[in-house]
C-alpha positions as CSV (number, residue, x, y, z in Angstrom):
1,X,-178.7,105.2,-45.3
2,X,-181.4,105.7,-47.7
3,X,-184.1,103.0,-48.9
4,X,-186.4,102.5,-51.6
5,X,-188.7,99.6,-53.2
6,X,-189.3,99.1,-56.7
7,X,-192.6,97.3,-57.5
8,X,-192.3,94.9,-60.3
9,X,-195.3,95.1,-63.1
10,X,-194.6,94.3,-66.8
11,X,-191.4,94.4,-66.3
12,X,-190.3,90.9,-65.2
13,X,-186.2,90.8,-65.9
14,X,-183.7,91.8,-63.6
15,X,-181.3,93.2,-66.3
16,X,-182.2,97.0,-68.8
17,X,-184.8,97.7,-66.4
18,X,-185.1,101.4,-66.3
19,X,-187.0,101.9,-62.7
20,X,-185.7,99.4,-60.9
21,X,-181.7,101.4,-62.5
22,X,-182.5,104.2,-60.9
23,X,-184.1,102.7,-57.7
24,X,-180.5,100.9,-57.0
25,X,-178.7,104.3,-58.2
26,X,-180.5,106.3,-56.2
27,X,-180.8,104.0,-52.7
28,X,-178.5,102.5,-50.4
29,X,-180.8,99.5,-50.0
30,X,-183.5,98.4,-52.5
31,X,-186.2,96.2,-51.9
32,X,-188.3,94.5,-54.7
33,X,-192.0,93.9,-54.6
34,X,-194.5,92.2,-56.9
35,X,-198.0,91.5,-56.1
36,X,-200.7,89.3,-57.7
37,X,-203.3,91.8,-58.0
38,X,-206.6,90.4,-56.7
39,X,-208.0,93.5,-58.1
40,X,-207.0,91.9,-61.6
41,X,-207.2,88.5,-61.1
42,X,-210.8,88.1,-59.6
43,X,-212.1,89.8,-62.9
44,X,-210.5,86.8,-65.3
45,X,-213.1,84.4,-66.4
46,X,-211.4,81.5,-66.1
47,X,-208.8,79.9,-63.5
48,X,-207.3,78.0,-66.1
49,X,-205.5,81.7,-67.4
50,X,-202.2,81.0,-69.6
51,X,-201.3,84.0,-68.5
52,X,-201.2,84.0,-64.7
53,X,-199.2,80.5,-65.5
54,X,-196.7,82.4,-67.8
55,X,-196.5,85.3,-65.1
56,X,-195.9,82.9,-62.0
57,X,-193.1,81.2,-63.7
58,X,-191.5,84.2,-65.0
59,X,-191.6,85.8,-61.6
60,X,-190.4,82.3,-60.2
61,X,-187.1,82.9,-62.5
62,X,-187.1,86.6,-61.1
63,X,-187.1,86.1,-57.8
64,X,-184.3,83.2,-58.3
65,X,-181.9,85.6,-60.2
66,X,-182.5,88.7,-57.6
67,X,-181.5,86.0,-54.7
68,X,-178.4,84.7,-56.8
69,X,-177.5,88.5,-57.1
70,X,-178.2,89.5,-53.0
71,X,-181.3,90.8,-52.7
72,X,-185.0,89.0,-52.9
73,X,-188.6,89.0,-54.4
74,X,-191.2,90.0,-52.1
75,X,-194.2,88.3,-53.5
76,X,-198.1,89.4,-52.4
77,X,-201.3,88.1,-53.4
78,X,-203.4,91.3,-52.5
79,X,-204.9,94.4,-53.8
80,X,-202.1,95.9,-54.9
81,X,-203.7,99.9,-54.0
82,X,-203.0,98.9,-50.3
83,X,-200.8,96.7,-50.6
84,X,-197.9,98.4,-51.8
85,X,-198.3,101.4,-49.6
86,X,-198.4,99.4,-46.9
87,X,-195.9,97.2,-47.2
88,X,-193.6,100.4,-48.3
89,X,-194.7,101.6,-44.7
90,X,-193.8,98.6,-42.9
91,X,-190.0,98.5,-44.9
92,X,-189.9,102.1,-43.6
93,X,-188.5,103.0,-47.0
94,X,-188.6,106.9,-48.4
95,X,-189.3,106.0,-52.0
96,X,-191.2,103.5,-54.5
97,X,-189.8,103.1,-57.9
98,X,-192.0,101.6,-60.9
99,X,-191.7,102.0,-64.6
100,X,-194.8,104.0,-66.4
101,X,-197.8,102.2,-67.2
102,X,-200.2,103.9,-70.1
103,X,-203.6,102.3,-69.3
104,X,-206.4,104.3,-68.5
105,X,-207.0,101.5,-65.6
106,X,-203.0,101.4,-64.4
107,X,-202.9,105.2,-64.6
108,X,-205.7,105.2,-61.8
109,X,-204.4,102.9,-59.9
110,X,-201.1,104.6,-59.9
111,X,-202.5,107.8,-58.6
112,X,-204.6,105.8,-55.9
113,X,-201.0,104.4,-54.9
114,X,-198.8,108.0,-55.5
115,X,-201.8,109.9,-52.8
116,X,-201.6,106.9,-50.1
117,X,-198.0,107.1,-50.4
118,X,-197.5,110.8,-50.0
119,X,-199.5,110.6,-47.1
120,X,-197.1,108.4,-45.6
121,X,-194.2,111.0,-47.1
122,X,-193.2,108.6,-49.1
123,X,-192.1,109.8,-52.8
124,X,-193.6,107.6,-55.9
125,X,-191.6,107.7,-58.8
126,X,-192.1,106.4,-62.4
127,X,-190.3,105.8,-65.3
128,X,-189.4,104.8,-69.1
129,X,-189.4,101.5,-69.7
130,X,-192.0,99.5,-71.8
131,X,-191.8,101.6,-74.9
132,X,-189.1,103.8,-76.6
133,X,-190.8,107.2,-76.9
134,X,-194.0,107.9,-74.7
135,X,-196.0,110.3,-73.5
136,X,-195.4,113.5,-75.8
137,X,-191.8,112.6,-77.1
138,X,-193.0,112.3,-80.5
139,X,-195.8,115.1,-81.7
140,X,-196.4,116.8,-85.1
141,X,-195.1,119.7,-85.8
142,X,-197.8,121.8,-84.6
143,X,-197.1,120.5,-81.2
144,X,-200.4,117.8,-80.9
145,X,-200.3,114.2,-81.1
146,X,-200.0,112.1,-84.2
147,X,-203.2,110.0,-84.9
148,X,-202.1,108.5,-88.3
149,X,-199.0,105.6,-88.4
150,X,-196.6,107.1,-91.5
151,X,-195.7,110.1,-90.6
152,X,-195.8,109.3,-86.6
153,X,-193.0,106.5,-88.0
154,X,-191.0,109.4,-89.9
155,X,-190.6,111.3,-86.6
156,X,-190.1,108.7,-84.1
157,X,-187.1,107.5,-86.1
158,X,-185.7,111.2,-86.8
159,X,-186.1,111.5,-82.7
160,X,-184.0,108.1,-82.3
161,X,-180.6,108.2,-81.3
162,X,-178.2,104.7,-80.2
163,X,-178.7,106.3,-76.3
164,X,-182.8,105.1,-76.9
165,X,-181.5,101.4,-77.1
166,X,-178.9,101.2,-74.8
167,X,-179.4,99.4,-72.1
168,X,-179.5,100.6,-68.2
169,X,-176.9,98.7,-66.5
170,X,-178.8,97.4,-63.6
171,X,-175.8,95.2,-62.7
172,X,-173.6,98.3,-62.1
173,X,-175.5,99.0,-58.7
174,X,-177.1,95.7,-58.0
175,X,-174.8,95.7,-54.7
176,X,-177.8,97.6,-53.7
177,X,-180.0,94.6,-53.5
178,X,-181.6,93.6,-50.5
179,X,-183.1,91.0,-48.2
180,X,-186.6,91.7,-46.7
181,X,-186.6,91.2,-42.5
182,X,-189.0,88.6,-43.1
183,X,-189.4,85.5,-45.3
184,X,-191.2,86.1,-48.3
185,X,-192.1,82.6,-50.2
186,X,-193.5,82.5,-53.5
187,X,-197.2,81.7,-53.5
188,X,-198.1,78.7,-55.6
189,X,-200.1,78.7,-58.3
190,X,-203.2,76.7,-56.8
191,X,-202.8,78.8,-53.9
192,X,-203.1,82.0,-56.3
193,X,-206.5,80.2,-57.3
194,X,-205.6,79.3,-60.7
195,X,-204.6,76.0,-62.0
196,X,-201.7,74.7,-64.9
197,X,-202.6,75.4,-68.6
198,X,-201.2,74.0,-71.8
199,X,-198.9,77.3,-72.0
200,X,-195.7,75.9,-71.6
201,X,-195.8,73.8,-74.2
202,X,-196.3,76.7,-76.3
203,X,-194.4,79.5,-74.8
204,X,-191.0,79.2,-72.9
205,X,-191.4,81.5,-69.8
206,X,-189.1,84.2,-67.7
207,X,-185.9,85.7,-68.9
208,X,-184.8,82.6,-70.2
209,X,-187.7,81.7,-72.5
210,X,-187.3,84.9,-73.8
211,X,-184.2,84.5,-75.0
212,X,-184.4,81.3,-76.5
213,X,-187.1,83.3,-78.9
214,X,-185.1,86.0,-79.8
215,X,-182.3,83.7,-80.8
216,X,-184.5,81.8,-82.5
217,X,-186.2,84.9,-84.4
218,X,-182.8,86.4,-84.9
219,X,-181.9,83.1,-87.1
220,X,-185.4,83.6,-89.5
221,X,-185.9,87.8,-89.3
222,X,-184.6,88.0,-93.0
223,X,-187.3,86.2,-93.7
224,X,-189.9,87.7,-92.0
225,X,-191.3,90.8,-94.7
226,X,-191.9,87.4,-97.0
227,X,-193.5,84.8,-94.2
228,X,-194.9,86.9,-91.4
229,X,-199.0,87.0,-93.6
230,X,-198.5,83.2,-93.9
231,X,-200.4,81.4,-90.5
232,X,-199.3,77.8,-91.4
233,X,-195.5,79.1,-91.7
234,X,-193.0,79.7,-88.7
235,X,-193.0,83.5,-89.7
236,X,-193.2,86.0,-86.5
237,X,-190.9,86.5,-83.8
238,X,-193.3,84.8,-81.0
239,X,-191.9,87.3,-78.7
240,X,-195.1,89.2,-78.3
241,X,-196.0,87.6,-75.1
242,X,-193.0,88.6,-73.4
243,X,-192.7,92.0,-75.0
244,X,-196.3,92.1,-73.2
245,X,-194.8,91.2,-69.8
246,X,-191.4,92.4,-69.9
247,X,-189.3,89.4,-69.4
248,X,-187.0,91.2,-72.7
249,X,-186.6,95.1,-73.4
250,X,-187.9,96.6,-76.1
251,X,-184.3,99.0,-76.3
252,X,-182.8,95.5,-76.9
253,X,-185.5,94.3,-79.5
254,X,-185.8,97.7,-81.2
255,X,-181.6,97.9,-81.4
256,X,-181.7,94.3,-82.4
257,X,-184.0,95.1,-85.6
258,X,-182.1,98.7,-86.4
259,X,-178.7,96.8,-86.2
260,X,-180.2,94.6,-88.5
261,X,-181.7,96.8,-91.0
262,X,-178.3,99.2,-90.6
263,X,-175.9,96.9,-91.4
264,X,-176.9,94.2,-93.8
265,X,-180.5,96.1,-95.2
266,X,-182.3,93.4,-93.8
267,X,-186.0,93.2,-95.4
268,X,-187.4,91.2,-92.4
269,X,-185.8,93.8,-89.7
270,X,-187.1,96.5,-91.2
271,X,-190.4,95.5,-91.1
272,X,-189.8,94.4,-87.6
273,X,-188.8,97.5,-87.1
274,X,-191.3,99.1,-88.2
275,X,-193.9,96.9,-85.9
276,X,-192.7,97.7,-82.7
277,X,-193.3,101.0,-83.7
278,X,-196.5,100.4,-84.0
279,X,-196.4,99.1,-80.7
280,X,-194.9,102.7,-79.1
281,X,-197.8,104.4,-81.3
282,X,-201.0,102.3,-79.9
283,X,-199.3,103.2,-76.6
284,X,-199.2,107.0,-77.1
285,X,-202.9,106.9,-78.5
286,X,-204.0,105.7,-75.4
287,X,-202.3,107.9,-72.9
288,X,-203.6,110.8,-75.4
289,X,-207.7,109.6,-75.9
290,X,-208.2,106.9,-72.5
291,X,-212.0,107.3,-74.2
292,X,-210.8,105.3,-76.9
293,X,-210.4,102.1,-74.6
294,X,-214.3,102.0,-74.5
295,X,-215.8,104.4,-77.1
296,X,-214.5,104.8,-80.8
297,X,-211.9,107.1,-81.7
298,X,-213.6,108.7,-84.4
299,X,-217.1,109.3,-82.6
300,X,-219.7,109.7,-85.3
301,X,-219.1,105.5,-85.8
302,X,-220.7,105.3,-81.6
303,X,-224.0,105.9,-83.2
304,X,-224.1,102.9,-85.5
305,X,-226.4,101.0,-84.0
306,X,-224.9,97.2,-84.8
307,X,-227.8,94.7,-85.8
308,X,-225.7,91.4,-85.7
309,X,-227.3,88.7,-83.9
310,X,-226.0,86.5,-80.1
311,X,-225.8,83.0,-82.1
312,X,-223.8,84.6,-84.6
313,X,-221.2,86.3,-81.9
314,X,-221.7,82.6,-80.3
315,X,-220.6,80.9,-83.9
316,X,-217.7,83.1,-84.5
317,X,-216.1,83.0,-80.8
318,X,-216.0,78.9,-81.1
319,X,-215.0,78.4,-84.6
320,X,-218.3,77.6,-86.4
321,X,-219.0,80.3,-88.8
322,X,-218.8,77.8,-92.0
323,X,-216.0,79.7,-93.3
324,X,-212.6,77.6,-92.9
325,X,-210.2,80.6,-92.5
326,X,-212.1,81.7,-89.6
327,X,-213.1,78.8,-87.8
328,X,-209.4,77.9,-87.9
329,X,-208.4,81.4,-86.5
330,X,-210.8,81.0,-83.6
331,X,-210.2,77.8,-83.1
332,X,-206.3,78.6,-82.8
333,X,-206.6,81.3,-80.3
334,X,-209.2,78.9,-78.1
335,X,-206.5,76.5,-78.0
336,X,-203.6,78.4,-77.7
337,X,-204.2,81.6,-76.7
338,X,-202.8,82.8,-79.8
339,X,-203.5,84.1,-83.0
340,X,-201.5,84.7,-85.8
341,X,-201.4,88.5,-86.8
342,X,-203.2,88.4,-90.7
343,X,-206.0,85.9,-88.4
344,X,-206.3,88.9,-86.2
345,X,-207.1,91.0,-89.0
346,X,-209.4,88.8,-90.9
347,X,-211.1,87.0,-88.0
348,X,-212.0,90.7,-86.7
349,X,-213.2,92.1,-90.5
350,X,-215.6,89.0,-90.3
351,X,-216.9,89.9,-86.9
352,X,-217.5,93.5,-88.0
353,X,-218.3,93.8,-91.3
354,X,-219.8,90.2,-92.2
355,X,-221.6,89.3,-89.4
356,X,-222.3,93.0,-88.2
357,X,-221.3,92.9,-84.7
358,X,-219.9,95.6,-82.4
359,X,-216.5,95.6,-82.6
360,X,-216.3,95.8,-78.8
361,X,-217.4,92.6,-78.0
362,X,-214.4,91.2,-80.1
363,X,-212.3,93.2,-78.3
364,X,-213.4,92.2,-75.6
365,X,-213.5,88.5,-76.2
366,X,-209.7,88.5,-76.9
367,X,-208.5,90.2,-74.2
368,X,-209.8,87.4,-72.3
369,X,-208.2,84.7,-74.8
370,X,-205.0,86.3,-75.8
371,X,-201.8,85.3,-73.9
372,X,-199.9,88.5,-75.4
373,X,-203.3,91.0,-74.3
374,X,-202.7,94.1,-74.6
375,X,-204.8,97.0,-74.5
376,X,-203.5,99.7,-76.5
377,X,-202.1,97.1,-78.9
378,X,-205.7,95.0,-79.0
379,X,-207.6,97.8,-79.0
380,X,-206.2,100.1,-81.8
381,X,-206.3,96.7,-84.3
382,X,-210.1,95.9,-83.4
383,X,-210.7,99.9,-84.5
384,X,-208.3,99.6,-87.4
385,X,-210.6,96.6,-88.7
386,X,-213.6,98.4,-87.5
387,X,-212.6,101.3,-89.3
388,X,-213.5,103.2,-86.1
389,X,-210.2,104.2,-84.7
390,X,-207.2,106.5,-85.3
391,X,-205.4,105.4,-89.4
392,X,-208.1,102.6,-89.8
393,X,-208.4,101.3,-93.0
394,X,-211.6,102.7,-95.0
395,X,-214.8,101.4,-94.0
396,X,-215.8,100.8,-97.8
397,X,-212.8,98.3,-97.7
398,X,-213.7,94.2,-96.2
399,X,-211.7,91.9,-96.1
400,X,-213.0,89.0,-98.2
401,X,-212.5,85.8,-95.9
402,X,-212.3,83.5,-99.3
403,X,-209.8,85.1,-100.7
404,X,-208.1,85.9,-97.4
405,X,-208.0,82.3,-97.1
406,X,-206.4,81.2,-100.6
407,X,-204.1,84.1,-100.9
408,X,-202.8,83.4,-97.5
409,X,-203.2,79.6,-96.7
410,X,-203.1,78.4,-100.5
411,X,-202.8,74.5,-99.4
412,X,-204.6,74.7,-96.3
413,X,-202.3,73.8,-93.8
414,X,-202.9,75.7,-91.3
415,X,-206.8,75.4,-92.0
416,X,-206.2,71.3,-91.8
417,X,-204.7,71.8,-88.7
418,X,-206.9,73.8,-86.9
419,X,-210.0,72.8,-88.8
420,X,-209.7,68.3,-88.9
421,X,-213.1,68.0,-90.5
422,X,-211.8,69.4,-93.5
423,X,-208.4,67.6,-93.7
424,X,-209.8,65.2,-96.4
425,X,-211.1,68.2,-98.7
426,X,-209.4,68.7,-101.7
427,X,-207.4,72.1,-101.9
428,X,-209.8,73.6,-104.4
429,X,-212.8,73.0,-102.5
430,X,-210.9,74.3,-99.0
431,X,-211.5,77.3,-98.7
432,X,-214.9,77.9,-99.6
433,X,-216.2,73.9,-99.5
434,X,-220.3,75.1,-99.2
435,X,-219.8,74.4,-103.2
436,X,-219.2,71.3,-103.4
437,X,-221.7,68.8,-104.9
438,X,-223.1,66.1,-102.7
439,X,-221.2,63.7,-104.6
440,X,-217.8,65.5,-103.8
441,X,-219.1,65.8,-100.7
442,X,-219.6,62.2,-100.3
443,X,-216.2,61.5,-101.5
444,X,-214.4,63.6,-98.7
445,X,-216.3,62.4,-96.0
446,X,-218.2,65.5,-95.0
447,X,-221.6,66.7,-95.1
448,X,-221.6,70.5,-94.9
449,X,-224.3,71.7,-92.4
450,X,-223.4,68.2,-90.7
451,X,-219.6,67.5,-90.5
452,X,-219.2,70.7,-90.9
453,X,-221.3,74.2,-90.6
454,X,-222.5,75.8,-94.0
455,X,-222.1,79.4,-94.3
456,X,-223.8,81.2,-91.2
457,X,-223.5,84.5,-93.3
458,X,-223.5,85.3,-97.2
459,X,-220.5,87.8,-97.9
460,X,-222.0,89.6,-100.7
461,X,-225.1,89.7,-98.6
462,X,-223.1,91.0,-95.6
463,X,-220.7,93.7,-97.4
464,X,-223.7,95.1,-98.5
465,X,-225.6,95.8,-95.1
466,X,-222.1,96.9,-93.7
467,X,-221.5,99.6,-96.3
468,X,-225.1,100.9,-95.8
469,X,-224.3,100.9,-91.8
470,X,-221.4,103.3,-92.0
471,X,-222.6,105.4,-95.3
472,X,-225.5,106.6,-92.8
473,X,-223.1,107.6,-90.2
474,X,-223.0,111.5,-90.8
475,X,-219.4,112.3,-91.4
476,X,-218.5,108.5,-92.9
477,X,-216.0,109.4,-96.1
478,X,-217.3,108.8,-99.6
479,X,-217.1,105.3,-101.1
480,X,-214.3,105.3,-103.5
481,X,-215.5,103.9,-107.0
C-alpha cells in the first residue's frame, strides 16, 4: 500500500490537473493539502485582499467536490516550508506531488520543501500544469531561450500537438482519494485574518465561476480582435483571475481558442490564442532571468536614474493626474481590482514616460491591487511599457494619453463611469477638458483644478525629458526619425 499527498497551489480544480493525475496514478491512497501561507499573507498590505476572498471560496468549492468524490481537503493556515513537511511526516506518506511553480520566490521555497522532505525520505515531485510549454520546451534554434514574442510564437505552435490540450483524467483514478485520520475544517475567513471584499460581485469564484466565464467568453470570442482595446465594452474573456489561480486549465482554454481558430477561422480566437501564449512566454522569461523580477532585463536602463517626484506617484496611484483616461484606469483597478488590458498599457506609459517614475514602483503597486497578479505576467508588461525588458516596445515610442483616450474611449463611457466629475463634460472637451474656457466650464459644472485636477504634468514637456533619459543610457537604440 503506497501513499502520497499532493499539495494544492494555483491549481484550485479537481478535474485536468496534471500533479495531483499522477499522484492518484501513482498511489494507492492520496491525500490533498492546501495551506494559507502565512509566509504570503502577512506581507499583503491590506486585510481587505480580493484575492485571499476569491481563494477561500474557491478552495471552499474544492474541498466540497474532493469530499463528494471520497477523499478530503486538508486545509492549514501556516508556513507552508514546515508545514507541508510535517504534515507529509505525520500522514507517513512516501511522496508529495505539486505542479511546477516558475517564480523566483516559489522556486525557493520549493527547494526549502524538496531538502526537508528528503530528509524525512520522502520523494518531492513536480509537474506541468499552469502553462503549455515551460522550462526549455521551446528554444531557438541555437539551443538558448527566446527573448522576443514572434518568433517564440512560430515555435511554440510548430512544437504543439492535440496531446498539449488534452486533458489528464483525474476522474480515472480518483478511487484513490482519501480521508485524513483527523478532522480537517476549513478555516474561516476572519479567522485567516482577512475580512469580505466587494469581489464577488465582480468575479464568480471556484470551478464553477469559472465556467460560467468561459461560457460566457465562448458566446463573444468572435468578437474579441475588434472589442478587446475598448475599456467601456464587454470585450475580454474575464478569465484572467482564474487562469491566475487555476480554478480552469489552460490545455482546456488554449484547445478552446485553437478549436476555434481551426475550424471556423475565428478572428477573436486567434488572437486569444495568441495571448495565452504570451502568457507561457512571460513564464519562461522568468524561469530563464529570476534577475528580471527586480532588475531590468536589458541592464544598461538600471542606471537611469528616474527623477519623478512622491506627489506625483501619489497622484497617479489614486486617480488624480488631471488626465481623464488615467484617473479612470486607476480609479478602476482601486475599486475593482481590475484593469482593463489597453489601461494597463497606457496607465503604465504615463507613470514611466510622463511623469518619469521608476517603473518598479508601478509594478509594484499593482501587484498589490490586481486580483489576477501575476508576476511573470505583471512584470514583463511594466518592462514592455518601460521599454526595459525582453521585446519592449522602443523607448522613443509614448503613448500619448489624449489620444489614447479618444481613439479608445471616443464617447467616454468608460471615463464617465469611473471618472463622475466629468459626466456632464461634453464629448469634445472629455478627454483633454484643461481646455475648456471658464465659461464652458461654468456650464458643465466643473472647475478644473477644483472639481477636478488640471494637468499635474505637460505631455510635450514630459516626452521630452523621457527621451533625453534613455538617449543617455549607453547602449539605448537610435531614435527613429
Amino acid at each position: 500500500m503506497t501513499s502520497a499527498l499532493f499539495w494544492f497551489r494555483r491549481d484550485l480544480r479537481d478535474h485536468d490537473n496534471a500533479g495531483l493525475f499522477h499522484a492518484l496514478k501513482a498511489a494507492n491512497v492520496v491525500y490533498c493539502v492546501f495551506v494559507f501561507d502565512r509566509d504570503i499573507l502577512r506581507e499583503l498590505p491590506t486585510k481587505a485582499d480580493r484575492r485571499v476572498e476569491f481563494i477561500w471560496e474557491s478552495v471552499a468549492q474544492l474541498k466540497a467536490a474532493l469530499q463528494q468524490a471520497g477523499g478530503d481537503l486538508i486545509v492549514r493556515h501556516a508556513a507552508a516550508v514546515t508545514e507541508i513537511p510535517a504534515l507529509a511526516k505525520q500522514l507517513g506518506v512516501t511522496e508529495v506531488h505539486a505542479n511546477e511553480d516558475y517564480e523566483p520566490a516559489a522556486r525557493t521555497r520549493d527547494d526549502t520543501v524538496a531538502a526537508a522532505l528528503e530528509k524525512s525520505g520522502i520523494a518531492f515531485r513536480t509537474w506541468k500544469d499552469q502553462v503549455i510549454f515551460a522550462k526549455d520546451e521551446v528554444l531557438t534554434q541555437g539551443g538558448t531561450p527566446f527573448s522576443v514574442f514572434t518568433p517564440y510564437k512560430n515555435a511554440w505552435i510548430k512544437l504543439r500537438t492535440d496531446f498539449h490540450f488534452q486533458p489528464y483524467p483525474v476522474w480515472k483514478y480518483a478511487h484513490s482519494l482519501a480521508e485524513p485520520p483527523f478532522e480537517s475544517p476549513l478555516p474561516t475567513l476572519e479567522g485567516l485574518g482577512f475580512r469580505r471584499t466587494n469581489i464577488l460581485s465582480l468575479v464568480p469564484a471556484g470551478m464553477a465561476g469559472a465556467n460560467t466565464l468561459r461560457d460566457d467568453f465562448i458566446d463573444r470570442m468572435e468578437r474579441y480582435a475588434d472589442s478587446r482595446d475598448y475599456p467601456a465594452v464587454k470585450g475580454g474573456s474575464y478569465l484572467s483571475m482564474h487562469n491566475r489561480f487555476g480554478t480552469i486549465s489552460i490545455r482546456e482554454l488554449a484547445g478552446i481558442a485553437w478549436a476555434e481558430t481551426l475550424r471556423r477561422k475565428n478572428p477573436g480566437a486567434e488572437t486569444w490564442l495568441s495571448e495565452l501564449i504570451w502568457r507561457d512566454f512571460y513564464f519562461q522569461i522568468i524561469w530563464h532571468h529570476p534577475n528580471a523580477a527586480t532588475s531590468a532585463f536589458k541592464s544598461e536602463y538600471d542606471a537611469i536614474k528616474w527623477p519623478g517626484k512622491p506627489a506625483h506617484f501619489r497622484a497617479w496611484c489614486e486617480g488624480r493626474t488631471g488626465y481623464p483616461i488615467v484617473d479612470a484606469g486607476m480609479r478602476q483597478l482601486n475599486f475593482t481590482g481590475f484593469m482593463h488590458n489597453r489601461l494597463r498599457m497606457i496607465v503604465a506609459s504615463f507613470l514611466v514616460k510622463d511623469l518619469l517614475i521608476d517603473w518598479r514602483k508601478g509594478e509594484q503597486y499593482f501587484a498589490e491591487h490586481l486580483n489576477d497578479f501575476d508576476l511573470s505576467a505583471n512584470n514583463g508588461g511594466w518592462q514592455w511599457a518601460a521599454s526595459t525588458g525582453c521585446d519592449a516596445q522602443p523607448y522613443f515610442r509614448i503613448f500619448h494619453p489624449v489620444n489614447q483616450s479618444e481613439k479608445f474611449d471616443p464617447q467616454g463611457a468608460f471615463i464617465r463611469r469611473y471618472v463622475p466629475e466629468m459626466r456632464s463634460v461634453p464629448d469634445e472637451h472629455l478627454h483633454s477638458p484643461w481646455n475648456m474656457t471658464p465659461l464652458e466650464q461654468q456650464a458643465c459644472n466643473i472647475i478644473i483644478g477644483k472639481d477636478y485636477p488640471a494637468p499635474i504634468v505637460d505631455h510635450a514637456v514630459q516626452r521630452v525629458k523621457a527621451l533625453a533619459l534613455y538617449k543617455g543610457v549607453k547602449g539605448a537604440p537610435a531614435e527613429e526619425d
